[in-house]
mmCIF file of the N, C-alpha and C atoms, coordinates in Angstrom:
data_MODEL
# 
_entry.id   MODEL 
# 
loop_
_atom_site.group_PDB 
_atom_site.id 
_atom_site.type_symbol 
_atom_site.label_atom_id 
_atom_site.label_alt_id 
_atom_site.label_comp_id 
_atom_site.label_asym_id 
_atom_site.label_entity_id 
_atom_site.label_seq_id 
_atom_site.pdbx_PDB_ins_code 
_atom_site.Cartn_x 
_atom_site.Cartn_y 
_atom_site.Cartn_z 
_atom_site.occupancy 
_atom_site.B_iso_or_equiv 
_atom_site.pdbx_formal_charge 
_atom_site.auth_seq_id 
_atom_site.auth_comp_id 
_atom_site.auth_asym_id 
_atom_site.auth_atom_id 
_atom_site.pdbx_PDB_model_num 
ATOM 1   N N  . UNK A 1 1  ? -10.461 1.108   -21.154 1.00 0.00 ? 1  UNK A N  1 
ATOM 2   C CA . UNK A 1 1  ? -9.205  1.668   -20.693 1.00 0.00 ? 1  UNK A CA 1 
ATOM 3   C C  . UNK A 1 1  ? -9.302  1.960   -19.193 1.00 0.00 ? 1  UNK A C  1 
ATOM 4   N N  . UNK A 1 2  ? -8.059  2.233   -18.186 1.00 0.00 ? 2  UNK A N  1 
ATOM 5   C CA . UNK A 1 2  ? -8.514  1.555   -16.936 1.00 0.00 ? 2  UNK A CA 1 
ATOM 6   C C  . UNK A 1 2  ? -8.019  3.467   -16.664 1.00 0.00 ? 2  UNK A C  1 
ATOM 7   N N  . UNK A 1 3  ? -9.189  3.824   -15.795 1.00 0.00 ? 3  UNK A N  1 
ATOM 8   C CA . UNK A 1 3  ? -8.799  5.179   -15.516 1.00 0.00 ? 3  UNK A CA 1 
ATOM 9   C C  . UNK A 1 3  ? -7.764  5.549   -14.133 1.00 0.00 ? 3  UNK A C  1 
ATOM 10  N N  . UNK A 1 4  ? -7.493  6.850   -14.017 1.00 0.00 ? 4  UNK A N  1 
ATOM 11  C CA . UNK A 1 4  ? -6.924  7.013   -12.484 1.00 0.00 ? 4  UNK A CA 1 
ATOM 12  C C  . UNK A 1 4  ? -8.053  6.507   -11.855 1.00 0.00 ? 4  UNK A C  1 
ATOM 13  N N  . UNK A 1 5  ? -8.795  6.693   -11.498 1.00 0.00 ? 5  UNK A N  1 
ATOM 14  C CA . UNK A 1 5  ? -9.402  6.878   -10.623 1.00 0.00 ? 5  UNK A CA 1 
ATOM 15  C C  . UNK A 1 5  ? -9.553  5.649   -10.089 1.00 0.00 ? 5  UNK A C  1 
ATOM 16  N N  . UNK A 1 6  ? -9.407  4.257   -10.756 1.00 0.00 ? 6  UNK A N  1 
ATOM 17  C CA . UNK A 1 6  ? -9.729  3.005   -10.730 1.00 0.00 ? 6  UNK A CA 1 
ATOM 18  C C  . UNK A 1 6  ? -8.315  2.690   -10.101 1.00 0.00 ? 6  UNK A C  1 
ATOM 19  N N  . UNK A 1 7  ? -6.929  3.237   -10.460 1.00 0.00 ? 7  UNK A N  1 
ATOM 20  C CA . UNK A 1 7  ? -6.098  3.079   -10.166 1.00 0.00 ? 7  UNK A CA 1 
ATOM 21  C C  . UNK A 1 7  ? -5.895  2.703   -8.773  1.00 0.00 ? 7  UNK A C  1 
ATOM 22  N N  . UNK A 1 8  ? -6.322  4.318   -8.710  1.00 0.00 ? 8  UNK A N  1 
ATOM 23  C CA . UNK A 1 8  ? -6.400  5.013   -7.132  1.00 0.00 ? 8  UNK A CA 1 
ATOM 24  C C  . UNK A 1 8  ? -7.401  4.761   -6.197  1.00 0.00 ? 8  UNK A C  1 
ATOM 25  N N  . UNK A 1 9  ? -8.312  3.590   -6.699  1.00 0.00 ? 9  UNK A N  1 
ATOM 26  C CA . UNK A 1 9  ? -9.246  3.334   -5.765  1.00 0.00 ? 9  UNK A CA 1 
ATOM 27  C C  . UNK A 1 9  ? -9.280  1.528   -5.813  1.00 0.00 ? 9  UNK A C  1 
ATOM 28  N N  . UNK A 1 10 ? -8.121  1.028   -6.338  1.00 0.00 ? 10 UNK A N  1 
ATOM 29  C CA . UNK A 1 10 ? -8.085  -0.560  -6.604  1.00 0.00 ? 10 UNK A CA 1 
ATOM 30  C C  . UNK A 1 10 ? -7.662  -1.306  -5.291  1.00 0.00 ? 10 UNK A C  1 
ATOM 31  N N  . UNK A 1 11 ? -7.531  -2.532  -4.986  1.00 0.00 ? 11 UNK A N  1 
ATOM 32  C CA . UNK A 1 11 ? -6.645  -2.978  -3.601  1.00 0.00 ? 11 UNK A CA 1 
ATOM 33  C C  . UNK A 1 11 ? -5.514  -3.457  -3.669  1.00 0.00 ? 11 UNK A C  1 
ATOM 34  N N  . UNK A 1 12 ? -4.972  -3.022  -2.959  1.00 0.00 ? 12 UNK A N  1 
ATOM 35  C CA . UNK A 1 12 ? -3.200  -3.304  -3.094  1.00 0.00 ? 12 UNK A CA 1 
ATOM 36  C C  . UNK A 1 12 ? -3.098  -3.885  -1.741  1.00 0.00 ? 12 UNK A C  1 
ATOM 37  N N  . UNK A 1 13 ? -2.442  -4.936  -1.962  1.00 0.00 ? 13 UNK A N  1 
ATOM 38  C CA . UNK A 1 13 ? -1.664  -5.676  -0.180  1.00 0.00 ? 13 UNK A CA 1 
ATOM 39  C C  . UNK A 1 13 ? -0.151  -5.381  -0.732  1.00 0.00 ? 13 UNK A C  1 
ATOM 40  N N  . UNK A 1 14 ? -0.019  -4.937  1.150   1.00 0.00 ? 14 UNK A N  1 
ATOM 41  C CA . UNK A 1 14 ? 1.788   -4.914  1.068   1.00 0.00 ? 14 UNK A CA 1 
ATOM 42  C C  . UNK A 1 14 ? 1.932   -5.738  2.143   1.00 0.00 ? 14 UNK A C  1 
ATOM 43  N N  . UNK A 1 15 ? 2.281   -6.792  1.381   1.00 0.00 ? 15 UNK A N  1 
ATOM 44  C CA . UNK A 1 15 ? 3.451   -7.667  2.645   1.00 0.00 ? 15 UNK A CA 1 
ATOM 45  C C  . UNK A 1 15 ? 5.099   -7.676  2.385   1.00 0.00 ? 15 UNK A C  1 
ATOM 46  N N  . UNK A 1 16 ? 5.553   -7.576  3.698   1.00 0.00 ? 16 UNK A N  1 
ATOM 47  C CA . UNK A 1 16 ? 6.946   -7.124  3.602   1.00 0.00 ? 16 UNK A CA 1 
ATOM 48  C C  . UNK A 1 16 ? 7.767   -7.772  4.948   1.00 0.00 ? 16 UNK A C  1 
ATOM 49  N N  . UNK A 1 17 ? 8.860   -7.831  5.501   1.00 0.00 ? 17 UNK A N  1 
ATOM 50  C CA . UNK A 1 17 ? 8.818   -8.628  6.881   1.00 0.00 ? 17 UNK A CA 1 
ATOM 51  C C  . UNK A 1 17 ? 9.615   -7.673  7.303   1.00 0.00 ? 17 UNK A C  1 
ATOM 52  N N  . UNK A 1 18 ? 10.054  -6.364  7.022   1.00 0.00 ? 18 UNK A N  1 
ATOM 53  C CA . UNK A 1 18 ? 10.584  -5.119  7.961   1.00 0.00 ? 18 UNK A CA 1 
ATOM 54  C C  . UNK A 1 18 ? 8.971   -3.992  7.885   1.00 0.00 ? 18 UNK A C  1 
ATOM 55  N N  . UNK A 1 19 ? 8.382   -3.819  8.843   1.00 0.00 ? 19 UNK A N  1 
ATOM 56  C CA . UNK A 1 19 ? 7.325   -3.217  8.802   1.00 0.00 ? 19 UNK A CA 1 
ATOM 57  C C  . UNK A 1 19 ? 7.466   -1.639  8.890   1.00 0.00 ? 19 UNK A C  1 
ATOM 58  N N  . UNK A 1 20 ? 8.784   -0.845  8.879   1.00 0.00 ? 20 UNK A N  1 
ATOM 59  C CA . UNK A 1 20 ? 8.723   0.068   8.472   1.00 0.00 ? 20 UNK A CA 1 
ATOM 60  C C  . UNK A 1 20 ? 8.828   0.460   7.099   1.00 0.00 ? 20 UNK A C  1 
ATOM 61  N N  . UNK A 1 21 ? 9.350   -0.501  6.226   1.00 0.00 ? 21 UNK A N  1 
ATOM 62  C CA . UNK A 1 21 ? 9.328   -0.659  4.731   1.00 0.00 ? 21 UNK A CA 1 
ATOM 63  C C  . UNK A 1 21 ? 7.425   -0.987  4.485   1.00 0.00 ? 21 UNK A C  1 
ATOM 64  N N  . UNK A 1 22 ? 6.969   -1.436  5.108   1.00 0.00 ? 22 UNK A N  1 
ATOM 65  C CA . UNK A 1 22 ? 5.309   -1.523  5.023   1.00 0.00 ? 22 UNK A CA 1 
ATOM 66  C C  . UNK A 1 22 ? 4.890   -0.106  5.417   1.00 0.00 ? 22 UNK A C  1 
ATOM 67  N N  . UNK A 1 23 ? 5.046   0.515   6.396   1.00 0.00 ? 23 UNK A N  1 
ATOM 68  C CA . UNK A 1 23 ? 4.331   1.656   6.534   1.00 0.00 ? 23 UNK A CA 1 
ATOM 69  C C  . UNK A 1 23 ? 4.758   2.784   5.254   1.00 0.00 ? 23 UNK A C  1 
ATOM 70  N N  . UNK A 1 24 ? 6.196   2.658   5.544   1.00 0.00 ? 24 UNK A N  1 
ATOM 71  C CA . UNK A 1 24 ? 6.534   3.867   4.025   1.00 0.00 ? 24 UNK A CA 1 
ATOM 72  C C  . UNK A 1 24 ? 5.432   3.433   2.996   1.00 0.00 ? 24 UNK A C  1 
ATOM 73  N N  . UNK A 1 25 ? 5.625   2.525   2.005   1.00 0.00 ? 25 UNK A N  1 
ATOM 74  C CA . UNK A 1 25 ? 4.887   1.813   1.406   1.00 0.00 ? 25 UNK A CA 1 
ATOM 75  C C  . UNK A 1 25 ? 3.744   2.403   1.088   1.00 0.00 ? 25 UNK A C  1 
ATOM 76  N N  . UNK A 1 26 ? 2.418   1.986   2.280   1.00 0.00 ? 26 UNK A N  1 
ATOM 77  C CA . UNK A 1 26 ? 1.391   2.766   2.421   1.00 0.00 ? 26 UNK A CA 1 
ATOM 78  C C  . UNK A 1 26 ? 1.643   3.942   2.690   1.00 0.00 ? 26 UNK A C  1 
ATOM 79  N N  . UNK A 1 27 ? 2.314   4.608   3.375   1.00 0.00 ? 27 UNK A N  1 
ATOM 80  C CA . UNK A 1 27 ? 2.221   6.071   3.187   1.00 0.00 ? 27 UNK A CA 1 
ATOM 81  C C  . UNK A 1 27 ? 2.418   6.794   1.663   1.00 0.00 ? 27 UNK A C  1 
ATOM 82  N N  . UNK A 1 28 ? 2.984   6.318   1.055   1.00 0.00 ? 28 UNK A N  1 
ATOM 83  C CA . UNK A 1 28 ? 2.972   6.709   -0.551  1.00 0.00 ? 28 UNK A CA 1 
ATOM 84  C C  . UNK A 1 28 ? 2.495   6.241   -1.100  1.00 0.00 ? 28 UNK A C  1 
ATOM 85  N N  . UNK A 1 29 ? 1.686   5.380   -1.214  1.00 0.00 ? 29 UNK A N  1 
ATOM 86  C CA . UNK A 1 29 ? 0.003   4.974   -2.137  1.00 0.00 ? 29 UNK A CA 1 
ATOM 87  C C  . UNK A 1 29 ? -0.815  6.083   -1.278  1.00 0.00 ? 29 UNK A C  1 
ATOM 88  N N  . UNK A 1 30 ? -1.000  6.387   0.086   1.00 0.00 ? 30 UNK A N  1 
ATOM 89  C CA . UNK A 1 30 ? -2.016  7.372   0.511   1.00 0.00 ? 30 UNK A CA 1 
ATOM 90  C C  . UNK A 1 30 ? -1.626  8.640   -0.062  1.00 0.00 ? 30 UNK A C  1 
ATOM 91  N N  . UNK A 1 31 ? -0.057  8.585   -0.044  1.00 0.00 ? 31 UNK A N  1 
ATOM 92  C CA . UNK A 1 31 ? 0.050   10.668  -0.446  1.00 0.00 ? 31 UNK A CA 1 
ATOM 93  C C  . UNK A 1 31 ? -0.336  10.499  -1.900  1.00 0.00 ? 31 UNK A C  1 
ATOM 94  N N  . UNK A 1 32 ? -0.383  9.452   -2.609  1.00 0.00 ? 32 UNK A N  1 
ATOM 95  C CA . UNK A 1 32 ? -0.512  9.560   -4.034  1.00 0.00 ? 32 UNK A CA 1 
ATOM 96  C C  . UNK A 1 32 ? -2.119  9.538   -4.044  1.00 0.00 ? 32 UNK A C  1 
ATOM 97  N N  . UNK A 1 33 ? -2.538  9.302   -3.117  1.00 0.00 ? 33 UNK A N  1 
ATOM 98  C CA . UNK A 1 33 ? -4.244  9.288   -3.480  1.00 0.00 ? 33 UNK A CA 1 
ATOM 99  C C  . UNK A 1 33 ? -4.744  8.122   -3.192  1.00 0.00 ? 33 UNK A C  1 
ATOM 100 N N  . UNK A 1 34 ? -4.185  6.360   -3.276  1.00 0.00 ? 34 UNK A N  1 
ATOM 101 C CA . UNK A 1 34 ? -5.097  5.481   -3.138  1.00 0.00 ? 34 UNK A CA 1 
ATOM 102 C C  . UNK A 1 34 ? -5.341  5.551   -2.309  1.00 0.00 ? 34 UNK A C  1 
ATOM 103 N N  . UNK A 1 35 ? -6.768  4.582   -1.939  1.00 0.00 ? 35 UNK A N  1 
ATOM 104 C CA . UNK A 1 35 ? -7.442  4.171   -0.765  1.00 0.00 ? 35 UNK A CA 1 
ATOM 105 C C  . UNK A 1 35 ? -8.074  2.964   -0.607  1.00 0.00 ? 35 UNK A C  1 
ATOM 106 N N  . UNK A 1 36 ? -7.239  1.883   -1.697  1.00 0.00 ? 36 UNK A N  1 
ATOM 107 C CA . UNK A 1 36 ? -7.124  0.553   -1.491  1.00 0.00 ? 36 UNK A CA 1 
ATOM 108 C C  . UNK A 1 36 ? -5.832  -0.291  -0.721  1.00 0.00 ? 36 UNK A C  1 
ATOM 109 N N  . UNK A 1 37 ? -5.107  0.028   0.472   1.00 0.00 ? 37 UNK A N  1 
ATOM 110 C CA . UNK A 1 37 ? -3.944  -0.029  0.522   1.00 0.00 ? 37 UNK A CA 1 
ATOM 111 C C  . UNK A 1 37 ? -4.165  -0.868  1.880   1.00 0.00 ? 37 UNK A C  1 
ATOM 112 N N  . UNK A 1 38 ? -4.038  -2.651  1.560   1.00 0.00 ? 38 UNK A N  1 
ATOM 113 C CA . UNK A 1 38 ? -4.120  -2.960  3.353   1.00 0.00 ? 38 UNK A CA 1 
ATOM 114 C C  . UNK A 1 38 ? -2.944  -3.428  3.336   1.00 0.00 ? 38 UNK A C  1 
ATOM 115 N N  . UNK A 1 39 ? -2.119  -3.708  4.805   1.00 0.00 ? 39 UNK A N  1 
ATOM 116 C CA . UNK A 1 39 ? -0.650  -3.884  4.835   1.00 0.00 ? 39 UNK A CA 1 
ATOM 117 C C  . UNK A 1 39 ? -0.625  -4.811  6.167   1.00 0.00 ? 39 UNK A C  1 
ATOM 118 N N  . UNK A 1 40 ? 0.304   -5.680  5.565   1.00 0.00 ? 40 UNK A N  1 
ATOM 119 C CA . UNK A 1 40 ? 0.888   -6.412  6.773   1.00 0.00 ? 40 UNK A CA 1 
ATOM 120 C C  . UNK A 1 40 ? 2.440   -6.849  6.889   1.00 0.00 ? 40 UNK A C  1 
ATOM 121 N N  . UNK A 1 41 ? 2.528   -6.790  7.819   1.00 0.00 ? 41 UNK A N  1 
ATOM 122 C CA . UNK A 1 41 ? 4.347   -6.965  8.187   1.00 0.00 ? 41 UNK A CA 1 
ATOM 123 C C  . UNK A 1 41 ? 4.360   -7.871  8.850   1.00 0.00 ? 41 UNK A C  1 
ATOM 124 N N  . UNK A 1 42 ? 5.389   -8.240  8.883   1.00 0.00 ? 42 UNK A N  1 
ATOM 125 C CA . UNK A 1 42 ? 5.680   -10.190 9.853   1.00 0.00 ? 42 UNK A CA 1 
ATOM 126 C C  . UNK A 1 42 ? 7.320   -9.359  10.297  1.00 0.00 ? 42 UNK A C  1 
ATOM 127 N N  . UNK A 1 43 ? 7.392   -8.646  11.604  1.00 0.00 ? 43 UNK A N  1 
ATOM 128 C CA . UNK A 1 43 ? 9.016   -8.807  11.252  1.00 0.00 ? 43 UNK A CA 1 
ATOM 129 C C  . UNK A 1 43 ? 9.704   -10.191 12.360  1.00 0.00 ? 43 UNK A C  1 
ATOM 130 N N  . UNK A 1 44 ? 10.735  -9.990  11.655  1.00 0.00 ? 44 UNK A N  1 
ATOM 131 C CA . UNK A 1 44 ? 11.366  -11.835 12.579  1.00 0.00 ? 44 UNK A CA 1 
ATOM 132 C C  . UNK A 1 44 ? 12.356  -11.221 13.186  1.00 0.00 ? 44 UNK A C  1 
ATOM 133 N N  . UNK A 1 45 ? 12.775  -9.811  13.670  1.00 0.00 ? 45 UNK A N  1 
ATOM 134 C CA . UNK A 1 45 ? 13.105  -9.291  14.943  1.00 0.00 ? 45 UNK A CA 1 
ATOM 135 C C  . UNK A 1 45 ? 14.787  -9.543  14.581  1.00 0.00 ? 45 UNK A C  1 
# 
């Protein structure tokens, strides 16, 4: 059975192409606790 803790410590990519929708994003996997969270944004301006 897969615990929090595995949850909260798994890797998550956020790609998104408005990069403030990427930072929110990661900011709420961090307030929730993970610390698998890498992010990238492409925006096309």
């Amino acid at each position: 059975m897969t615990s929090s803790s595995d949850i909260l410590h798994g890797k998550v990519l956020i790609a998104y192409d408005q990069l403030a929708n990427v930072i929110l994003l990661n900011r709420m996997l961090r307030t929730a606790g993970s610390t698998g969270a890498i992010n990238t944004g492409h925006n096309h301006g």
